[in-house]
N, C-alpha and C positions, 0 to 999 in steps of 0.2 A: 410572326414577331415583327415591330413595326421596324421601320429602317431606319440605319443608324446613319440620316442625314445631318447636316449642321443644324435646318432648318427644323426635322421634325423628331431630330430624338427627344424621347420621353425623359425628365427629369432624373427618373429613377436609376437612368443610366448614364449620370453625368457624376464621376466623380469627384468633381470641383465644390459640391453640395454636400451639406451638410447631412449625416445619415438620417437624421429624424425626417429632414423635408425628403428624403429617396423614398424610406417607407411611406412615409405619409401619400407619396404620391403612387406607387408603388400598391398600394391596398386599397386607393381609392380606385385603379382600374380591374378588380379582381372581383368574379364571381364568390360567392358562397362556398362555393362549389373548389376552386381553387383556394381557399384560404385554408378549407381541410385538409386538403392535398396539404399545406406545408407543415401540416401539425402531426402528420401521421410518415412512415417509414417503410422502406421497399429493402430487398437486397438484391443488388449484382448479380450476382450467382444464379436469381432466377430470371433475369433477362437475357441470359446467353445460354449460348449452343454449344457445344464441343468449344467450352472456352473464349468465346468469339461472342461481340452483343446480338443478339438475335434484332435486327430490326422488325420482323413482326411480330416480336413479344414486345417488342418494347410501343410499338403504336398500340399492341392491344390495349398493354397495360397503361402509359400513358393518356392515351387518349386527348391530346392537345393539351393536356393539362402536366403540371411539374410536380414536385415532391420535395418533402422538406429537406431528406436526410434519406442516404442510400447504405449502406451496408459494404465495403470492401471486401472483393473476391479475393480474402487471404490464404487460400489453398490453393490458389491456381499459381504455375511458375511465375515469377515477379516479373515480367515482359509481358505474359497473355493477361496477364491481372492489371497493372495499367494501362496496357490497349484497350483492356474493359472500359476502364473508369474512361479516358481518354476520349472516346466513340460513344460513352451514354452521356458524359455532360455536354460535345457535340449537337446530340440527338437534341438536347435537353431545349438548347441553344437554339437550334434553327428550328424544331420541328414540337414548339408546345409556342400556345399562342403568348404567351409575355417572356418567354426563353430565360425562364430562372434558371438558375443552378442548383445543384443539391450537394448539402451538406455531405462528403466523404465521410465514414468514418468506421474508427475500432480500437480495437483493443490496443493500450500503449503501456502497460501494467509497469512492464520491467522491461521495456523494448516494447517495437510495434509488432503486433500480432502479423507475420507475412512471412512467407518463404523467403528465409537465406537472411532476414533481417535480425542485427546486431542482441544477443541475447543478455542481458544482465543478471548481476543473483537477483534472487526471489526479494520483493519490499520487504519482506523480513529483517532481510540480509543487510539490504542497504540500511535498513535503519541500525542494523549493527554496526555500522561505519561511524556512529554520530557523527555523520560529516555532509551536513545540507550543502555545502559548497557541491562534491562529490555527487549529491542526487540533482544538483541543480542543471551538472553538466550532462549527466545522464538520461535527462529529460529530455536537454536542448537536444542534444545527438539522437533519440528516439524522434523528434520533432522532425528534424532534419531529415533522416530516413522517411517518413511519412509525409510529408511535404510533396520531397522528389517523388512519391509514388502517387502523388492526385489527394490525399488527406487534406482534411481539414477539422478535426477533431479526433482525439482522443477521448478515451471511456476512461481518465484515472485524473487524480490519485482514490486510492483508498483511504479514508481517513477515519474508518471506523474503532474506537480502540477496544483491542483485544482482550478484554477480559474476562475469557474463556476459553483455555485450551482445547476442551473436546470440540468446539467450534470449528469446522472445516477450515474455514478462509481465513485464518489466522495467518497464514501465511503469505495471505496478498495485503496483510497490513503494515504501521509503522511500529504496534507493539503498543503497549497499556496505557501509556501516559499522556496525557491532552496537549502539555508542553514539547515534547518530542516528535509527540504525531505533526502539531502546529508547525514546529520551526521546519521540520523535512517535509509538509505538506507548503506550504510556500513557497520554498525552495523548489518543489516539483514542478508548482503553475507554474512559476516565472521560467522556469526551461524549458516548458512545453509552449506556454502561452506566451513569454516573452516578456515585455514591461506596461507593455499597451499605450495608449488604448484600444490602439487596432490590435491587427495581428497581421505580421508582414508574412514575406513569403517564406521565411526562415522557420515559420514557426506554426502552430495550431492549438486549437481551443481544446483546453483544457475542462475534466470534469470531474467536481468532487462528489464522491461516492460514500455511502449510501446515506441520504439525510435521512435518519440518525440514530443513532444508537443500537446499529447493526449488531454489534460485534458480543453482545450479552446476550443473546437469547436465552429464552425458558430451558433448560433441561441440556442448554450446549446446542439446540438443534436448531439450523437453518433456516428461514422464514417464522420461526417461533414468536411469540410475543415476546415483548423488555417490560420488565416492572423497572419502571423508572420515575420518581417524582418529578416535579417543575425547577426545586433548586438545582438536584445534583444533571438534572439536563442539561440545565444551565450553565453550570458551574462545572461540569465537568463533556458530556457529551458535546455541545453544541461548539466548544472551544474553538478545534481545530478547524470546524466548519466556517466559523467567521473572522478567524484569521484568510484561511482562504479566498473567504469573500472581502472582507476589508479589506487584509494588505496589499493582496495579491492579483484583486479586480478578475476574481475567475470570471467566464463568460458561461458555462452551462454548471447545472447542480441534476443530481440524480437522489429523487426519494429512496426509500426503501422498500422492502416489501414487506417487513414485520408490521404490528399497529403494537401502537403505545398507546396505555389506558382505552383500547377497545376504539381507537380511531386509525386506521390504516395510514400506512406515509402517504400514498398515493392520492390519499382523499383529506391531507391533513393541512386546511387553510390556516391554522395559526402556526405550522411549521413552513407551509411553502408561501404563505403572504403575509400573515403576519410579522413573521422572525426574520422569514432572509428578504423580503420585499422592503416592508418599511422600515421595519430597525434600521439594518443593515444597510440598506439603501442598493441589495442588489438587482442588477442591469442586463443580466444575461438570460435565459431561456433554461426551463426545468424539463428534464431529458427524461422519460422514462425508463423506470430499470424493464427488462426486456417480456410481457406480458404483464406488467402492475396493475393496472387497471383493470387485466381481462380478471383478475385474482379478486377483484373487489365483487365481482360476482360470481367466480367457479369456486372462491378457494375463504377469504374473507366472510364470501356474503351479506355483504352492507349493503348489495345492491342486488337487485329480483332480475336484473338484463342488463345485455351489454351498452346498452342506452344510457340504463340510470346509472350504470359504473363508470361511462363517459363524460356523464351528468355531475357525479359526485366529484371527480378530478377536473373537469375543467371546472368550476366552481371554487376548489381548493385552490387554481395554482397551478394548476398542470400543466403544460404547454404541446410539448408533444409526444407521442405513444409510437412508443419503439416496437417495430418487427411484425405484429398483428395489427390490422385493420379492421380491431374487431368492437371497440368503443366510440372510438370518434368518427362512426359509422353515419351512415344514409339515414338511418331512424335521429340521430341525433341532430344531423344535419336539418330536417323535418322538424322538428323540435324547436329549432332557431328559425327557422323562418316562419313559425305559427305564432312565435314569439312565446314560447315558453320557456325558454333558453334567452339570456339576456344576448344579444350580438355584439354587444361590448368585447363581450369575455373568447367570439373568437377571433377577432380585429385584434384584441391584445394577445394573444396567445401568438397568431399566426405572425403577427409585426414582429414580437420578439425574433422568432426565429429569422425571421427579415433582417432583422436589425445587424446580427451578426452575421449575416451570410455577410450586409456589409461592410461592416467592421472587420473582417476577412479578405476579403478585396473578393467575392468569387465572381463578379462579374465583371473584370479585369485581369485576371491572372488569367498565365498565357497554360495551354494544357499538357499536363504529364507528358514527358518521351520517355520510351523504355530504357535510352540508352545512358538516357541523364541519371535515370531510380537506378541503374546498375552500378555507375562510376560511387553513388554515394550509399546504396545499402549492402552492412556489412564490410565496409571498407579496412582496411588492416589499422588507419586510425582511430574508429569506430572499438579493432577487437582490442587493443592495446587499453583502451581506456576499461574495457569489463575486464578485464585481467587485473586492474587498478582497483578497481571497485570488489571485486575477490577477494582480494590480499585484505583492504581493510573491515570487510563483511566476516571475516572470521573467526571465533570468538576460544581464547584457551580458558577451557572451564578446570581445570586439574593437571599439575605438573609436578609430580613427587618424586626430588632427589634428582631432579631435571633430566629426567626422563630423552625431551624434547630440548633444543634440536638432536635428532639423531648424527652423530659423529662418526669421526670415520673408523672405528672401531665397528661400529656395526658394519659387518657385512653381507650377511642376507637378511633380506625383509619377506616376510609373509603378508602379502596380502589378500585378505581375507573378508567375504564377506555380501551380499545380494547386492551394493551399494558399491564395489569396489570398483567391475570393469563397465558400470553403466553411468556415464554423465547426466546425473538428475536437472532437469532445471526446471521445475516447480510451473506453476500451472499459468495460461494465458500466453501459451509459444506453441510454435510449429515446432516440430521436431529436427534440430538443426546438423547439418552436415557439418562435421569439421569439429565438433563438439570434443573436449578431454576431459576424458573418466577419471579418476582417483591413478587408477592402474596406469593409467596410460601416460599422465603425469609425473608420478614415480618411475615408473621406467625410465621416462626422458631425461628427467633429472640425477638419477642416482650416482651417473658417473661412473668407471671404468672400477673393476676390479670389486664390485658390488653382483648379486645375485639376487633377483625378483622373484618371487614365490607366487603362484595364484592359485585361492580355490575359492569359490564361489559360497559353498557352505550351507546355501540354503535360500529359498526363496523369503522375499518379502513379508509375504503372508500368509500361505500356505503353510501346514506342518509337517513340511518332507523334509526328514532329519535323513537323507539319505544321501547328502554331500557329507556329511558331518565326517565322518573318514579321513575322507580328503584332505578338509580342511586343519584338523588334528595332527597328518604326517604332513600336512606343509609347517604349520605353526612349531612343529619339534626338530624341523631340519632348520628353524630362521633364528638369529640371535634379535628380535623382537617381531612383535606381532603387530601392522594394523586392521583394525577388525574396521572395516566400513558397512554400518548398518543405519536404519533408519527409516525414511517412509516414500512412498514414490508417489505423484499428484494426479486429479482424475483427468486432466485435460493432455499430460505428460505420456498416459498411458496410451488414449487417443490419438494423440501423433502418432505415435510411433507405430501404429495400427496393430496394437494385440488384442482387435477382437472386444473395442469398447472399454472402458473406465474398473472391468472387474477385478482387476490388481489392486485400484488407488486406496489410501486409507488418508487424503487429504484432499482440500481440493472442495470447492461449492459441491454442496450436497452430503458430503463428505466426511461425516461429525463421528466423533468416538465416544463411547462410556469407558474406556480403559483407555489408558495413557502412558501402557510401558513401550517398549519395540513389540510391533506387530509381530504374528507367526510364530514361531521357533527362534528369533534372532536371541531375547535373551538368554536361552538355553546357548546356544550357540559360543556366546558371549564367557558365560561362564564356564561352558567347556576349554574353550580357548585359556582363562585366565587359571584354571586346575593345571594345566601345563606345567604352569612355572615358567613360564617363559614374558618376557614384558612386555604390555598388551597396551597399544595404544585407542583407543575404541573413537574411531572417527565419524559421527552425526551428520547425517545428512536427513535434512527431515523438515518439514514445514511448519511444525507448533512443538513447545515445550514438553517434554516429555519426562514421564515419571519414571526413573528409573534410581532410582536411591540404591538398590544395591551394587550396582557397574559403579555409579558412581564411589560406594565405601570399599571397591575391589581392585578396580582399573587406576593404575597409577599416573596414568595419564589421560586427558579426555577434550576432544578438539570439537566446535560445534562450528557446521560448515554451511547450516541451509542449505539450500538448493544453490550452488552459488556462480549460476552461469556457464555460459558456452567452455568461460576459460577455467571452469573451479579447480579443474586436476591440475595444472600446473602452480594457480594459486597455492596450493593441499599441498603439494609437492614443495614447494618453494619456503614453507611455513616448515614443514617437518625436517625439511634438512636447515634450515635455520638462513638462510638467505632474503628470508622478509621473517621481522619480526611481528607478530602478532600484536594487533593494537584493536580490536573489536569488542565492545562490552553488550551485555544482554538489552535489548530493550524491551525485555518481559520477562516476567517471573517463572521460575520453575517450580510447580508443585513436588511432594515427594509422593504424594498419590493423588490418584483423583477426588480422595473425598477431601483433599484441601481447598477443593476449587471451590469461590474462587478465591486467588490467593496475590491478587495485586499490591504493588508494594504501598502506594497511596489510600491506603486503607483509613476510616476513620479510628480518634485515640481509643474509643472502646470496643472494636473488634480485636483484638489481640493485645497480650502481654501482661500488663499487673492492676489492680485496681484497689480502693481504700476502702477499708472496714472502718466502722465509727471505734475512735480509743488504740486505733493499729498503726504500723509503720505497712509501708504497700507490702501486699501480700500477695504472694505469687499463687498461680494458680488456674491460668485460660487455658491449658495443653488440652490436649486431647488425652482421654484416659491408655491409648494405645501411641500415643506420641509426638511430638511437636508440632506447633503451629506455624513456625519458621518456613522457608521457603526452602527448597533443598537448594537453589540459586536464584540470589536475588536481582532485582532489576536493578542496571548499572554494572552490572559485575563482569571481569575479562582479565585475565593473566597476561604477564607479558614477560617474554627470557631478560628483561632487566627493571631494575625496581627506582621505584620513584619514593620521594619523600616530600611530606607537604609540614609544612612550619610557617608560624609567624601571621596568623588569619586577624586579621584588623580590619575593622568597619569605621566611617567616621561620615556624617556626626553622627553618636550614639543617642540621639534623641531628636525624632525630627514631626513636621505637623503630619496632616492627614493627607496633604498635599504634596507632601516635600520626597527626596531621594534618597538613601543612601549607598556610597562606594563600598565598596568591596573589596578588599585585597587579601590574594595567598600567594607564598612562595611556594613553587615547583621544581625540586631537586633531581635528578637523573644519576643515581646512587650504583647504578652499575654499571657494566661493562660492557655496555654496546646500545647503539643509538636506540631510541626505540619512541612511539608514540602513545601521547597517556591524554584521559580525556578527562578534562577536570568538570566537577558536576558541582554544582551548587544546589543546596534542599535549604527548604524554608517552612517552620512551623510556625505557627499561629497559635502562642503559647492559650490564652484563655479567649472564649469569642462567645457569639450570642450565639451563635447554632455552633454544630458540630462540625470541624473540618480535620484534611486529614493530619493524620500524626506527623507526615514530613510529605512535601510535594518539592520536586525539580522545577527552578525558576532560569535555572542561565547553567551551560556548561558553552565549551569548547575545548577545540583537540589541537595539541602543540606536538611537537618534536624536538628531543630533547638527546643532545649526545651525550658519552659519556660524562658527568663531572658535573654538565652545566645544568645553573641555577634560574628557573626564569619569574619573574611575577606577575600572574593573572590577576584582572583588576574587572567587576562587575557593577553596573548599577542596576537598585530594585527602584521601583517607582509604586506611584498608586496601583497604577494595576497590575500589581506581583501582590500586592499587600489585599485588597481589594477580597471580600467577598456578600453573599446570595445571602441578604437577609431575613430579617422574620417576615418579611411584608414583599419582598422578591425584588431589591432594590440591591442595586451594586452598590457597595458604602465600602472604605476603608473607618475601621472602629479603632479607636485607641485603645493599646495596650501592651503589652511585651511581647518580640518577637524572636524567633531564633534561626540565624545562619550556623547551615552544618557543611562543610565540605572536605572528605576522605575522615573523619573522623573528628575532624577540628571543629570547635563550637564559640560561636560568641553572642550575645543577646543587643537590642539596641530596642528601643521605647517609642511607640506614635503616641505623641500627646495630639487633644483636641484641637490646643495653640500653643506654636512656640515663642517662649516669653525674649 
């Protein structure tokens, strides 16, 4: 590495300079040879020993040359795991001839993937909060915790929208709506990444996941193809993805691995240069998802070798190949210097990644100490806040004759259930010490002169009805029941080492054709509710589930997600009534699987009525076996006190194509105890030239409201609320009649061409 005199350090390592002229200067001293090296990806884990960096794995592997992006030893105790990182960017430093640094990174889904570090609920969950303040904090704090451990990038957000329950990873998303996902997808960069344009030491590069249109696949099934056209991509997929990039100024994007209309994400230059290059004008470095490339010849086959699958994404867009060194290989590398490979395209691939390391500060920032990642990861301020974000991730789906809060009249609880004494927390964690279960929460909480009941009941998934006993004489000795059942995640299972992923029924990979409770639970279920005894049925689970009969039996019914390190005392604190539930669904519940899919932004002529010539509307879309309706719609969440909405005025009520209008509704708090209500604003587009949907979410937010008091919400829409994907694929706002709905309330206002 040259020395870091006044007279002869290299530009690259002054950072008084502007980042373009560091790269610029920066890739003009580099091999071929190292330019690959920054496009391609190592992990940690294989450069050490019993925990410790191997310096002769690491010269082997090394070989005077650097790497883009290393992998974080998140299994190892959080001390042996930043002495890793610590000791190999060191290495990196003194012992490769231009001493780059490489990119840290991993998983930061819901918290950073690492022993002992801060767990959150599941994205699911948080997007049940609708409270992007809430995910922006949880971000930074995730950020924070990775930082102090040597990070510099995270693998999140998820911004795929779900619409797909049998879909495995529904649970690592924001839920259906492109509006929802966008505004809590933003909110996540800017807590992970900060406000930019750098990224100081507080914080790290954030990465939106999976460009695009993950979250639909063929058949519900993982890596499937999307039948997706060019508007509704537009107009509906690509949404959240360029909020992220525009508002948010992410620094890395991650394809995906499905193909759309028979062109892989990986290999997809009008989605990775096209759309987020030049449109968008994004600035950061395309990450691949973990094997992409190697898929575009094992698994795709768009490509005859791992050359031409190299070939085909670095051409698209691609920058650099996570985890395998198996495309932007030696044969490719050959390829470029025969010149059949343009060299433009690895100069720009490998800069990018340059670019950010300095927009990052990595060759200035001072290196990981163990003792600093301990004082901040996992911190009691850290658990304080996912105990916050619990409470408002919780959603009351059913509360008859108010059931809920449990009073002090009840004095024994049954609880009941494969879900009760195990703290779920949904997938991309290490299996965290200190974790509270359902039970273990309730117990804490129930207070003196109360008696707790436990029976298990039954496994997850399996059909061993040979708890059922048990759980029957606990359920008939308790003056109410909670049944805690639901689903448990692949990666959840894997922590906790039972022997591999064979429990999970969610979770990547992880896709259902049925969609009630796994195993025996609804048996279970309805055993419990034959009783006679009041049955609270507590969800714990990573996607929407069809269970329409608990639902028309159980008089009570609490959806909790996966909801963190602290869910049990959340679950606890909700059921005995000392936080009031304020979480509404941010995705639809089908009442079976063959509803799917069953999103609530559907267009006007998938469901409901339609006009026969000489007829008034005729009913008639159901299904011959049953409704089309959703068993819980998106938006939807109970709360122990009731709100009232009055007095919805828009003004002006006619405005041009250009122009705004305000919004205003009153928000009343009609009952007896404070409570949080999340006002949602939908917006139809009564007639238009293409089809759009029957109502879409343009604007909510979440207030608090004690008893009595009145408060009034005030929105404005602008062109682009109104705005859609024409016959020719042109954003236009089109004049004509529009309709604002919110809780029920409806009023119409008019885009003229010109206002007179």
């Amino acid at each position: 590495m040259p020395k870091k005199t006044a007279h002869s350090r290299p530009p690259y390592l002054d950072p008084s300079l502007a980042v373009e002229h560091r790269v610029a200067d920066l890739l003009g001293r580099m091999t071929l040879e190292e330019k690959f090296r920054e496009m391609n990806c190592h992990e940690i884990d294989q450069l050490c020993h019993r925990g410790r960096l191997s310096v002769g794995r690491a010269r082997k592997f090394f070989a005077g040359r650097g790497i883009g992006t290393l992998l974080f030893p998140a299994r190892l105790p959080i001390a042996q795991a930043v002495a890793a990182v610590r000791d190999t960017q060191r290495f990196l430093k003194k012992h490769t001839r231009l001493g780059i640094p490489a990119i840290i990174f991993h998983e930061t889904l819901h918290g950073l993937y690492a022993r002992d570090s801060t767990v959150f609920p599941q994205i699911i969950g948080m997007a049940s909060t609708w409270n992007p303040a809430l995910v922006e904090t949880m971000a930074a704090t995730a950020a924070r915790e990775a930082r102090a451990a040597g990070l510099h990038q995270g693998l999140a957000p998820d911004l795929d929208l779900a619409r797909d329950p049998r879909w495995g990873r529904v649970e690592e998303s924001y839920g259906e709506d492109p509006y929802l996902v966008s505004r809590m997808g933003v909110a996540y960069v800017r807590g992970l990444q900060g406000r930019g344009p750098g990224v100081d030491r507080e914080h790290i590069v954030a990465t939106l996941k999976h460009f695009v249109a993950y979250g639909s696949p063929e058949s519900g099934i993982n890596l499937s193809p999307v039948a997706v056209g060019p508007r509704e991509l537009r107009d509906t997929y690509l949404v959240p993805f360029k909020a992220g990039v525009v508002e948010a100024g992410v620094l890395s994007v991650m394809p995906a691995y499905h193909e759309i209309d028979g062109i892989p994400c990986h290999a997809n230059a009008e989605l990775l240069t096209r759309i987020l290059r030049q449109e968008w004008g994004f600035a950061g470095y395309t990450f691949a998802d973990f094997g992409g490339p190697w898929m575009l010849h094992r698994f795709h086959r768009t490509a005859s070798s791992f050359a031409q699958a190299g070939r085909q994404a670095l051409e698209a867009g691609l920058d650099l190949e996570a985890n395998l060194i198996d495309c932007y290989n030696d044969e490719l590398r050959e390829q470029v210097r025969r010149g059949e490979v343009d060299p433009h395209l690895v100069d720009q691939a490998a800069g990018r990644v340059l670019r950010v390391k300095f927009l990052a500060g990595l060759f200035e920032e001072t290196l990981p100490q163990p003792a600093q990642a301990a004082r901040v990861i996992g911190n009691a301020r850290h658990r304080a806040l996912t105990l916050e974000a619990a409470r408002e991730a919780i959603v009351l789906l059913k509360n008859e004759r108010n059931l809920l809060p449990l009073g002090p009249k009840v004095k024994t609880i049954a609880v009941i259930g494969p879900n009760a004494a195990e703290a779920q927390l949904g997938g991309y964690v290490i299996n965290k010490e200190g974790k509270i279960s359902p039970l273990a929460g309730i117990r804490a909480l129930a207070g003196k002169g109360r008696r707790i009941l436990h029976a298990s009941g039954c496994p997850i998934y399996t059909p061993d009805r040979s708890g059922f006993d048990a759980a029957l004489r606990a359920a008939r000795a308790a003056d109410v029941v909670i049944a805690a059942v639901g689903e448990v995640s692949s990666t959840t299972v894997a922590a906790a080492g039972a022997g591999g992923a064979s429990g999970a029924v969610v979770g990547e990979g992880f896709d259902r054709s049925k969609l009630g409770l796994p195993g025996v639970q609804e048996e279970l279920v309805a055993a419990l509710l034959a009783t006679g005894k009041p049955v609270v049925v507590l969800l714990i689970n990573g996607r929407p589930l069809a269970i329409e009969d608990i639902v028309q039996k159980a008089p009570a019914i609490l959806e909790a997600w996966f909801p963190g390190e602290q869910g049990g005392r959340a679950i606890a604190e909700i059921l005995f009534g000392q936080v009031n539930p304020s979480g509404k669904l941010p995705i639809s519940f089908p009442r079976s699987v063959g509803q799917v899919p069953v999103f609530y932004n559907h267009k006007k002529s998938a469901r409901g009525y339609y006009h026969k010539p000489g007829n008034a509307q005729t009913p008639g879309r159901d299904y011959v076996d049953g409704p089309t309706t959703p068993l819980f719609e998106f938006g939807f969440g109970l709360s122990y006190t009731k709100f009232r909405y009055s007095r919805l005025r828009l003004a002006p009520g006619r405005i041009g194509t250009g122009g705004r209008v305000q919004i205003a509704v009153d928000v009343a708090n009609v009952g007896k105890r404070e409570g949080k209500e999340v006002v949602q604003l939908f917006l139809t587009d009564d007639y238009s030239s293409v089809s759009t949907p029957v109502r879409a979410l343009k604007r909510f937010t979440k207030v608090t409201l004690r008893p009595g008091q009145k408060r009034t919400v005030e929105f404005v829409l602008g062109p682009e609320d109104l705005s859609l994907i024409d016959v020719n694929l042109n954003r236009v706002v089109e004049p004509g009649s529009f309709t604002v709905s919110i809780a029920g309330l409806k009023k119409q206002f008019e885009v003229v061409a010109q206002v007179s």
